[in-house]
C-alpha positions as CSV (number, residue, x, y, z in Angstrom):
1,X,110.5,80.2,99.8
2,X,113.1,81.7,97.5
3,X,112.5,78.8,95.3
4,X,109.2,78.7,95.2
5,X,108.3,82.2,94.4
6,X,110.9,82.4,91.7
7,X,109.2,78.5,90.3
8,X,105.4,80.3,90.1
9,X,106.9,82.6,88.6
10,X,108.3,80.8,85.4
11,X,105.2,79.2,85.4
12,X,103.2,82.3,85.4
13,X,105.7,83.5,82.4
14,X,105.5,80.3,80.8
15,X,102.0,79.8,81.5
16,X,102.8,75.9,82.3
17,X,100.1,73.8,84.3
18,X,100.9,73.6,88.4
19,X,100.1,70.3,90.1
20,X,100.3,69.1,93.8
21,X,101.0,65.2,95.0
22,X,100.7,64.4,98.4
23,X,102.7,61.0,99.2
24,X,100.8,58.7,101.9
25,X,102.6,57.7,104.9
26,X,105.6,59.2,103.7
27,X,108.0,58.8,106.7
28,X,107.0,55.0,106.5
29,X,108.5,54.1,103.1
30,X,112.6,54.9,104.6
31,X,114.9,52.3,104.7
32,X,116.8,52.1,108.1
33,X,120.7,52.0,107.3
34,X,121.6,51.7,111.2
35,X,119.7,48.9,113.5
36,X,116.7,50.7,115.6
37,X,115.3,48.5,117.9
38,X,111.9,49.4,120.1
39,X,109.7,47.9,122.8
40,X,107.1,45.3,121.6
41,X,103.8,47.4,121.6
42,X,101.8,46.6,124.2
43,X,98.6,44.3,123.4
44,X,101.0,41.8,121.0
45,X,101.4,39.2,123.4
46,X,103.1,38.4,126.7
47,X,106.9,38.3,125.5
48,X,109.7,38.5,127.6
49,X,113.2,40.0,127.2
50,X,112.7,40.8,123.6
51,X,112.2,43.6,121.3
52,X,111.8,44.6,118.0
53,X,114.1,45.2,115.5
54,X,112.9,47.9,112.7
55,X,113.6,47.4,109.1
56,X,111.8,50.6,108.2
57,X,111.1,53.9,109.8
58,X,108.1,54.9,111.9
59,X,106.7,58.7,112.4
60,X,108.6,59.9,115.2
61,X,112.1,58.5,114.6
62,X,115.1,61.0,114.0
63,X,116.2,59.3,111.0
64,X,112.4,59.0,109.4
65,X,112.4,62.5,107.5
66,X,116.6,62.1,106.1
67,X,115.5,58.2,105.3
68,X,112.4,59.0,103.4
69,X,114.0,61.7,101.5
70,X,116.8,59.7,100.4
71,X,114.8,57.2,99.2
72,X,112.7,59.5,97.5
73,X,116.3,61.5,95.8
74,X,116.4,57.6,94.6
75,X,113.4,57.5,92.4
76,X,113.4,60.4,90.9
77,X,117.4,60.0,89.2
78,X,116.7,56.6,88.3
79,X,114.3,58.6,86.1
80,X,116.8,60.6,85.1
81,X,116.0,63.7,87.1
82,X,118.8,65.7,88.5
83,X,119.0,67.4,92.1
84,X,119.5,70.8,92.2
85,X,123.1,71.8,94.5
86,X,121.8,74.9,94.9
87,X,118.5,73.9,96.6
88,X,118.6,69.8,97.4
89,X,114.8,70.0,97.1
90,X,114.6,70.7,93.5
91,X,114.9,68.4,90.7
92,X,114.3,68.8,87.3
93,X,114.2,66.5,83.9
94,X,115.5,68.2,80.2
95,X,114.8,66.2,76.9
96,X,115.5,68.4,74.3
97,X,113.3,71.2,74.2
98,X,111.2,69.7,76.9
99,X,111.7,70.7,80.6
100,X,110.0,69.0,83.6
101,X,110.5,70.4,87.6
102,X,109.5,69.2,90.9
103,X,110.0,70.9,94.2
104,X,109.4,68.9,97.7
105,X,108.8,69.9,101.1
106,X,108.9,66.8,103.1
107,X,105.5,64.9,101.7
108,X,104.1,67.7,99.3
109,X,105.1,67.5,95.9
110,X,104.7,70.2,93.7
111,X,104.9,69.3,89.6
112,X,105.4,71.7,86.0
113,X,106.7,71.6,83.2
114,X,106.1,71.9,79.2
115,X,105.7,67.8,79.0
116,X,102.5,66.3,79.4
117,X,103.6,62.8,79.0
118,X,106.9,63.1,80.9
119,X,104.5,64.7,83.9
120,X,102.0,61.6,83.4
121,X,105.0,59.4,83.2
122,X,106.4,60.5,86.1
123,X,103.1,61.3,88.3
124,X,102.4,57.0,87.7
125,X,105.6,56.1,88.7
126,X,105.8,58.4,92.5
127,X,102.6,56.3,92.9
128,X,103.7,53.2,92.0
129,X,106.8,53.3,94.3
130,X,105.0,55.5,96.9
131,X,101.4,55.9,96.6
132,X,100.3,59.4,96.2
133,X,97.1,61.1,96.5
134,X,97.0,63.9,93.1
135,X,95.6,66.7,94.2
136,X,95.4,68.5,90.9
137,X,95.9,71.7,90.2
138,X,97.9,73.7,92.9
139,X,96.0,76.0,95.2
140,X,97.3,75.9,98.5
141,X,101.1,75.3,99.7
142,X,102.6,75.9,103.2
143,X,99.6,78.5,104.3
144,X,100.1,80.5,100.9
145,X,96.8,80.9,98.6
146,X,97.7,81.1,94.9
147,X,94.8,82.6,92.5
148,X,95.2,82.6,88.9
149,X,94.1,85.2,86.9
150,X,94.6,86.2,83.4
151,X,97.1,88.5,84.3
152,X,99.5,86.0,86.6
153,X,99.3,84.4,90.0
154,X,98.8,86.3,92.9
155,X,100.2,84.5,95.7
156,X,98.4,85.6,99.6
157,X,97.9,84.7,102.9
158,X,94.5,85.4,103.9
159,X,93.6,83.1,105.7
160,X,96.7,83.0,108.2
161,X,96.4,86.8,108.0
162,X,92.2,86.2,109.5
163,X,93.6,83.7,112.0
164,X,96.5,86.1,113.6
165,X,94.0,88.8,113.3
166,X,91.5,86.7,115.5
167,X,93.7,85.5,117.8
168,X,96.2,88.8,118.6
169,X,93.8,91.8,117.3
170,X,90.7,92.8,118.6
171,X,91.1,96.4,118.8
172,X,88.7,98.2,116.4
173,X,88.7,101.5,118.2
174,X,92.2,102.6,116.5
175,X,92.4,104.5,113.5
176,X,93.3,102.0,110.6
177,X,97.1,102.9,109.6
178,X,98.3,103.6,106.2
179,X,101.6,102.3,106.6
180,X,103.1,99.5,108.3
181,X,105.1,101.6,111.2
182,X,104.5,105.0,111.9
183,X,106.3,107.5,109.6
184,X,110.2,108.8,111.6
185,X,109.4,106.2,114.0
186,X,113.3,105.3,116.2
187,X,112.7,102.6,118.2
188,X,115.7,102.0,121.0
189,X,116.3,98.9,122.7
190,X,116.0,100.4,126.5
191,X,113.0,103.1,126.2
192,X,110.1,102.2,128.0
193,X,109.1,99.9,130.1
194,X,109.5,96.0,130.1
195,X,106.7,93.7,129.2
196,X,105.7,91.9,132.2
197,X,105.4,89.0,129.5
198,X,107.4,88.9,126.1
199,X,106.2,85.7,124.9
200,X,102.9,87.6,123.0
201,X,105.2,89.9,121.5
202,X,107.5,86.8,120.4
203,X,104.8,84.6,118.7
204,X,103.1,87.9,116.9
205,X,106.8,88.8,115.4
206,X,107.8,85.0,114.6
207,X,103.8,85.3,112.9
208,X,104.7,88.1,111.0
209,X,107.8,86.6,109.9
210,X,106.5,84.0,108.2
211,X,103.8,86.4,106.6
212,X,106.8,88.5,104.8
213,X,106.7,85.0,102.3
214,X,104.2,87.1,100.4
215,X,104.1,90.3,102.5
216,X,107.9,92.4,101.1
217,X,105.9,95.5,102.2
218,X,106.4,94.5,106.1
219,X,110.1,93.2,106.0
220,X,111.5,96.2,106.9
221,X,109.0,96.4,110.1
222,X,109.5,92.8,110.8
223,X,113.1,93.7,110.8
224,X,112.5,96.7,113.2
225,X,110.7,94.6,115.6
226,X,112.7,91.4,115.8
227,X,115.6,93.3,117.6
228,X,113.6,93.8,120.4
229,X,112.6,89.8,120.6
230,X,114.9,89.3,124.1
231,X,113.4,92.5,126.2
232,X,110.4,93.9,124.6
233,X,108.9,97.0,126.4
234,X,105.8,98.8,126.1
235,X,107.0,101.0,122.8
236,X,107.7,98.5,120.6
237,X,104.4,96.5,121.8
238,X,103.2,100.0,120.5
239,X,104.8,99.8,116.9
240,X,103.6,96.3,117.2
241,X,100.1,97.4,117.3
242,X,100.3,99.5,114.9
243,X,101.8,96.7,112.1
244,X,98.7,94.7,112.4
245,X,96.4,97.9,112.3
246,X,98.2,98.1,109.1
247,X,97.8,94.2,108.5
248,X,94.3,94.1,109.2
249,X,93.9,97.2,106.7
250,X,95.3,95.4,104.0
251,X,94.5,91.8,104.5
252,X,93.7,90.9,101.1
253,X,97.3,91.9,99.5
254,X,99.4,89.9,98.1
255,X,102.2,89.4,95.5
256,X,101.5,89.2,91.8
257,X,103.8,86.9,89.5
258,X,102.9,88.5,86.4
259,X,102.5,86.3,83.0
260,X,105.1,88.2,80.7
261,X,107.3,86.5,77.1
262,X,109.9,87.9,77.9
263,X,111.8,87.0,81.8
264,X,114.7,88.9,83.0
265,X,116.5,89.5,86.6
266,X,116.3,93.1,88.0
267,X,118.1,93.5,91.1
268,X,117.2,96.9,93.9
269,X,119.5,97.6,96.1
270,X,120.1,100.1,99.0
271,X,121.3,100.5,102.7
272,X,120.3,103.2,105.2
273,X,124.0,103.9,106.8
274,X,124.0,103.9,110.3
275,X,120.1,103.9,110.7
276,X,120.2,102.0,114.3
277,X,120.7,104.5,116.8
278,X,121.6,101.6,119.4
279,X,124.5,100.4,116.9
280,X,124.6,102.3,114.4
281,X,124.7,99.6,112.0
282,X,123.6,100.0,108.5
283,X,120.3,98.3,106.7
284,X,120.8,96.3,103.8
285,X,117.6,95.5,102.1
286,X,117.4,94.5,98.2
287,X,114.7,93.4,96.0
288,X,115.1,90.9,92.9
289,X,112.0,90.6,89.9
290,X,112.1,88.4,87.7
291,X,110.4,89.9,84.9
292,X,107.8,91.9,86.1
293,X,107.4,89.3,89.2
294,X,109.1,89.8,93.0
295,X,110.9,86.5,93.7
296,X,113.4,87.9,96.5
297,X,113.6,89.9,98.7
298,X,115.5,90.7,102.5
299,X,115.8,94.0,104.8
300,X,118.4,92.9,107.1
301,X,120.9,94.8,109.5
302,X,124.2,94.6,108.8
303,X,126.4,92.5,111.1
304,X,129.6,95.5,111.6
305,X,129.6,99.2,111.4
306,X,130.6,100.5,107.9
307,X,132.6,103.6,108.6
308,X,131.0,105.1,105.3
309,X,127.9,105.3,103.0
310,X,129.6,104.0,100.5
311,X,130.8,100.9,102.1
312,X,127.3,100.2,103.4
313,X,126.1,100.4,99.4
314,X,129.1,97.9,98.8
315,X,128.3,95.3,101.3
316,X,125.0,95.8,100.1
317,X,125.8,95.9,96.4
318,X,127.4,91.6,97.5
319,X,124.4,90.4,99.2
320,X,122.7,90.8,96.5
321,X,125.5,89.8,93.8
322,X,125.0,86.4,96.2
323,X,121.7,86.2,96.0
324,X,121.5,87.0,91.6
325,X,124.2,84.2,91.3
326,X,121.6,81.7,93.0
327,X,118.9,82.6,91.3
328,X,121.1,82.1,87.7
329,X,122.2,79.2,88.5
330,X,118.9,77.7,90.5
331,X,118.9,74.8,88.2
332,X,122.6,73.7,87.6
333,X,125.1,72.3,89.5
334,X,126.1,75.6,91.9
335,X,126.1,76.5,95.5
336,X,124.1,79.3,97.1
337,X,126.6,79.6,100.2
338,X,129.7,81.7,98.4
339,X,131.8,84.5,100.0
340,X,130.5,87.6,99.6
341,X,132.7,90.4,99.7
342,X,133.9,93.6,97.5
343,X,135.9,91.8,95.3
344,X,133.3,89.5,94.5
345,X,130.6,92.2,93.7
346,X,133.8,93.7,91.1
347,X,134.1,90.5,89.5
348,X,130.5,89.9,89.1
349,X,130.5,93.2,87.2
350,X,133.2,92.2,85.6
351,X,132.0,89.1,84.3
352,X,128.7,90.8,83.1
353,X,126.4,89.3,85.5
354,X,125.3,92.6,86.9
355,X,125.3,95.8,85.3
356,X,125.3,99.0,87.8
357,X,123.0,102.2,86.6
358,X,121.9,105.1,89.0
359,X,118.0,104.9,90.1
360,X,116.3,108.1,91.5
361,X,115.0,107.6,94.7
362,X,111.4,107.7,93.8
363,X,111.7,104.6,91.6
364,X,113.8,103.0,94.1
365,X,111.9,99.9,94.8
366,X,114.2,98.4,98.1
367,X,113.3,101.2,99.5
368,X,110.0,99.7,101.0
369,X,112.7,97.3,102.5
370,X,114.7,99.8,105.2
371,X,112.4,102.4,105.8
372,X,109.4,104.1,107.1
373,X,107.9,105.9,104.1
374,X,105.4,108.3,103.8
375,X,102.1,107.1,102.1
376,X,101.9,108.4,98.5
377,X,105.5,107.3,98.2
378,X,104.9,103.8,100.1
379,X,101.7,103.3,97.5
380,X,103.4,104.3,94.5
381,X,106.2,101.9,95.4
382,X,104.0,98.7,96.2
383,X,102.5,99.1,92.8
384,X,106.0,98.8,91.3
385,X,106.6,95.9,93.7
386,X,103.6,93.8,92.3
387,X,101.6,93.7,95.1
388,X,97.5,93.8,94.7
389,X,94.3,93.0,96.2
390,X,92.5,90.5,93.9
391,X,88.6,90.8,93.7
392,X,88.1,87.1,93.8
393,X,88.4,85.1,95.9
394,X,91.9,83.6,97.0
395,X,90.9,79.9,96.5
396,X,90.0,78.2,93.9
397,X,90.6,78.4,90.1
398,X,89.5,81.7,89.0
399,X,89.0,81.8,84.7
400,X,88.5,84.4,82.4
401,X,89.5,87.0,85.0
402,X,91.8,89.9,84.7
403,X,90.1,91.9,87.5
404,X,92.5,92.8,90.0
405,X,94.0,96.1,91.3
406,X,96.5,97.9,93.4
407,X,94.9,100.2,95.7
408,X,94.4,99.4,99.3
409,X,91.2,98.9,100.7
410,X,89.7,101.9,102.6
């Protein structure tokens, strides 16, 4: 979702038009390189000792989704697009000053650029070779809303937020929270007592998971709680509850991708050395805007034990040197997947890339990312981060609208 977020968010800069193809039948139009033979379907006729030899792919064949693709990767350089090595699913188009992109996930297209003809040009051809269905003007992708205002794009999940709510959290007795675990909260792995049944604790964590798309304010919670996935016990079930107190609280938030002239990478990063009392493993989290837009984000625990503060920061300090380096070099011919290491965070600085200044705690952003906070703090740091609660509604094109703020709802 890396890609995606940081994509709005040029076009939010740029203030580019966003459009959405769907391809029909997409799985059907792959050739089949090996021979795939299947029954005769029943109904066709009484023959026997034979079967049928496929020359394309059907829904439901291993190959279908790598064959479609391929074909696909096909069109679009014979148009002279180029795929991206750093993510396979982008592709983009320069002629001279002109720039067009696509991103695809499996049958979805989405479309931008500062060409109207080349995006004509090249919306005509998908169809011809395809047939798509254009969708217009993007409003909806993988469960995320996007509303445009005159300010940016706020990107939310509201409605998956509604349907976890309605489906996991019915409590309305409990005192709505103001932040997403309770403040000094230590949860340990054997304290309390097992769940007679993990898998509701599973599907709510793997729920929130995919709700930290939009949602940086609960990766350091969805963090916390995904350790516990194995054996949960009734503590964390607990915190658990407590998350979507918080979730329900602030359903409407989401991340705004600001419109801004002029775009540049800031990078926050932290670690909280030896936070986890079970391994005392350190928490990397870091936080990457582009511009005045969050694009990246991750609060994750550390694989060893770093036998200092400082080499926590460090191995810190090269996850996110990793992640920068992708992000620079999104749309040329670079891998993501490079060793990360001390060495390579020195030559980075070295080489200009990243530039190290000292940030006081209370502006530090990545902190939302590895701890508990209290609530003025936690506030004051989620305005930094971008997030808001629009006033319109999430769907739809909203125009001549700037209305939109920060506070949570009460």
């Amino acid at each position: 979702m890396s890609t995606i977020r940081y994509l709005i968010a040029v076009v939010a800069s740029k203030r580019w038009s966003l459009y959405q193809l769907d391809v029909n039948n997409a799985f059907l139009h792959g050739d089949l390189k090996e021979e795939v033979y299947m029954q005769v379907p029943q109904g066709y006729g009484n023959i026997r000792d034979k079967v049928c030899k496929l020359k394309k792919s059907l829904y439901g064949l291993k190959q279908a989704s790598r064959q479609w693709f391929a074909k696909l990767v096909n069109e679009l350089i014979s148009q002279d697009y180029q795929q991206s090595k750093s993510d396979h699913s982008l592709f983009t188009k320069r002629e001279k000053d002109n720039l067009t992109i696509l991103a695809i996930y499996v049958d979805d297209i989405i479309l931008t650029g500062n060409s109207d003809t080349e995006i004509k040009n090249i919306k005509a051809h998908i169809d011809t070779a395809f047939s798509i269905k254009d969708l217009g003007k993007l409003h909806f992708f993988l469960g995320i809303d996007l509303n445009y205002l005159d300010g940016g794009i706020v990107l939310s999940q509201n409605k998956f937020i509604k349907s976890l709510l309605k489906e996991h959290y019915q409590d309305k007795t409990t005192r709505q929270t103001l932040t997403p675990l309770p403040i000094h909260l230590k949860l340990l792995a054997l304290e309390g007592t097992l769940m007679d049944d993990p898998t509701p604790y599973r599907s709510i964590v793997g729920k929130l998971k995919y709700l930290t798309n939009t949602r940086p304010d609960l990766a350091y919670d969805v963090q916390t709680l995904s350790q516990f996935m194995q054996k949960p016990r009734d503590f964390h079930w607990k915190a658990l509850h407590h998350t979507l107190s918080y979730v329900e609280r602030t359903c409407g938030q989401g991340i705004l991708l600001k419109a801004t002239n002029k775009i540049t990478v800031q990078a926050f990063s932290n670690s909280d050395w030896g936070s986890c009392i079970d391994s005392r493993r350190s928490i990397t989290r870091y936080l990457i805007m582009l511009g005045q837009s969050p694009v990246s984000w991750k609060s994750k625990k550390q694989g060893t034990v770093s036998r200092s503060s400082s080499k926590a920061e460090y191995r810190a300090m090269a996850s996110i040197a990793a992640e920068i380096t992708w992000i620079n070099l999104v749309f040329h011919d670079r891998r993501k997947h490079i060793d990360v290491d001390c060495h390579f965070t020195r030559d980075k600085v070295l080489e200009g890339l990243i530039q190290l200044s000292y940030l006081p705690t209370k502006h530090q952003l990545a902190d939302v990312l590895t701890k508990v906070l209290p609530s003025p703090q936690f506030q004051t740091l989620l305005t930094g981060l971008g997030m808001v609660t629009p006033h319109s509604s999430l769907r739809g094109d909203v125009k001549n609208r700037s209305a939109y703020h920060t506070k949570p709802n009460n």
